[in-house]
C-alpha positions, -999 to +999 in steps of 0.1 A: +137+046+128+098+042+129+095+086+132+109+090+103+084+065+082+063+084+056+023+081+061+025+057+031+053+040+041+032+032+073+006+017+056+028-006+038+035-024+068-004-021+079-010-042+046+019-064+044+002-076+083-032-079+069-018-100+040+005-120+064-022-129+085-048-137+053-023-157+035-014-179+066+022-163+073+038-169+114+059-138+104+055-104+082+082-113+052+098-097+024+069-108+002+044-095+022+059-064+021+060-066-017+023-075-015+014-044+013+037-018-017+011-025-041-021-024-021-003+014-012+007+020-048+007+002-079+014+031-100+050+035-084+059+001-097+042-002-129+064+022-151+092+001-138+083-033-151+102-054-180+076-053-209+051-080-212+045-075-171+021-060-154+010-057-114-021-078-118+006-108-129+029-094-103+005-097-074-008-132-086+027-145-085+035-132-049+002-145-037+013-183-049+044-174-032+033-161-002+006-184+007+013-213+033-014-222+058-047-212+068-061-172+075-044-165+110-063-142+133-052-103+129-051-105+165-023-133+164+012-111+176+033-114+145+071-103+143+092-099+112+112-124+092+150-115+093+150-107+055+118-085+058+133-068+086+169-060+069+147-046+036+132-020+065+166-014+078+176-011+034+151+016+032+163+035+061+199+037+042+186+045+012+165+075+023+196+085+039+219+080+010+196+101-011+193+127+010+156+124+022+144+133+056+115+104+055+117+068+045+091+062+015+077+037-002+103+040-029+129+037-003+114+004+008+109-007-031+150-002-029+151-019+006+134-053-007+154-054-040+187-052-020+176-085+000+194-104-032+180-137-015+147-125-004+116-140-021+101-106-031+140-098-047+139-126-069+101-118-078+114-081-086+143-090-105+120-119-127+099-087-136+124-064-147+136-044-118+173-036-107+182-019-077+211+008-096+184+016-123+157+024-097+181+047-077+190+065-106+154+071-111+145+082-074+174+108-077+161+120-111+130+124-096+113+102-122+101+080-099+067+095-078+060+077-044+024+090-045+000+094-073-012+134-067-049+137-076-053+112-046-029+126-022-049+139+000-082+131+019-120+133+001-137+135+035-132+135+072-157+129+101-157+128+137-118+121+133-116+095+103-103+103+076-110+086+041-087+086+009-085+068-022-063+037-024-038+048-050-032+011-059-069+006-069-069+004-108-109-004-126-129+001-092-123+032-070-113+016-033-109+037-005-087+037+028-100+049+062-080+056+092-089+062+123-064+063+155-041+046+143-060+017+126-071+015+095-088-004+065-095-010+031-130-005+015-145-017-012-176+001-033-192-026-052-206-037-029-198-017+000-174-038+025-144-039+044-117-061+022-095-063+051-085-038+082-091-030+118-113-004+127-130-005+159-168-018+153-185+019+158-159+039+131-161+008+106-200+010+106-198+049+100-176+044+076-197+017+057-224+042+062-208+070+050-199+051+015-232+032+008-246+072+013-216+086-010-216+058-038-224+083-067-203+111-053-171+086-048-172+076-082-177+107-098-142+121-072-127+087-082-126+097-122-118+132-121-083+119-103-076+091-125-082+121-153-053+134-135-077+167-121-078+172-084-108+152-066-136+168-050-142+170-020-171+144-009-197+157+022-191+139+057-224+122+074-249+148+086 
């Protein structure tokens, strides 16, 4: 199943174990997922939300949900809950039953709503979201799993590659990857929110953005203006 994940889908579960492990979770659960969805976008579930919600509220409410104990170690093995691996096994289904030849985070958005008795289903449903009504929208193609002004990377260097984080919304925030790990940075100031790079890429990284400030923000407006972002010079 895991080959046929989307990129995005990918990081969804990179999140939802960065947020397990902040919010004092033994396993990665359905809520986590939920919570890992919106770090990856925010602007696929927004449109979809009863009126009077919005993601801000949406997050907050998971977060008193989700939290149990005391920030676990990201190095702490962690499984999945039952529920949170039947809404992976949900998504696979749905990308099937709609024809797709990857799972996406849309798929996975349909995955956790099918869970009925899942924590992040009932948070879904309390803001406005049905699983027959977002189905119909993934098959009318009015539902986008990426936002495309940041669908593709502002800069690469000595094999890391940097994107926006779709799911930021006032502040531009960016993802880095590198083999297979990842994190989240933030601009203001310049920091790592959460991720695991190895030592040497995070401190390019860090370098790289304190350098770029002016550049990223300048990138970051022209795709929330809905233009395509510039591309942003690597370290010399």
């Amino acid at each position: 199943m895991f080959h046929r994940y989307s990129e995005p889908f990918r990081r969804v579960i990179f999140f939802a174990r960065q947020e397990a492990s902040r919010l004092g979770g033994a396993t990665i659960s359905t809520e986590h997922l939920l919570i890992g969805l919106l770090w990856e976008n925010s602007w696929l579930v927004e449109p979809l939300l009863a009126p009077g919600h919005t993601v801000e509220a949406l997050k907050r409410k998971i977060e008193t949900v989700a939290s149990s104990r005391e920030k676990l170690p990201t190095s702490v093995e962690m499984g999945l809950a039952e529920p949170a691996r039947a809404a992976l096994s949900y998504a696979e289904e749905e990308a099937t039953r709609l024809l797709s030849s990857t799972v996406d985070v849309s798929h996975l958005l349909l995955g956790l709503l099918r869970t009925h008795h899942s924590k992040a289903a009932r948070l879904l449903a309390e803001f406005g979201l049905e699983v027959d009504d977002l189905r119909m929208k993934v098959v009318q193609g009015t539902v986008s799993p990426v936002q495309g002004p940041f669908d593709t990377a502002v800069c690469a260097f000595y094999g890391i590659e940097i994107r926006f984080d779709v799911g930021a919304e006032a502040v531009p925030r960016l993802i880095a990857r590198y083999r297979g790990h990842m994190a989240l940075i933030g601009i203001d100031p310049v920091k790592v929110i959460r991720g695991d790079l190895p030592a040497r890429a995070e401190s390019m990284v860090l370098e790289w953005v304190a350098l770029r400030k002016d550049e990223i923000s300048v990138a970051w407006k022209a795709g929330k203006a809905g233009n395509t972002t510039p591309p942003i010079p690597p370290l010399d």
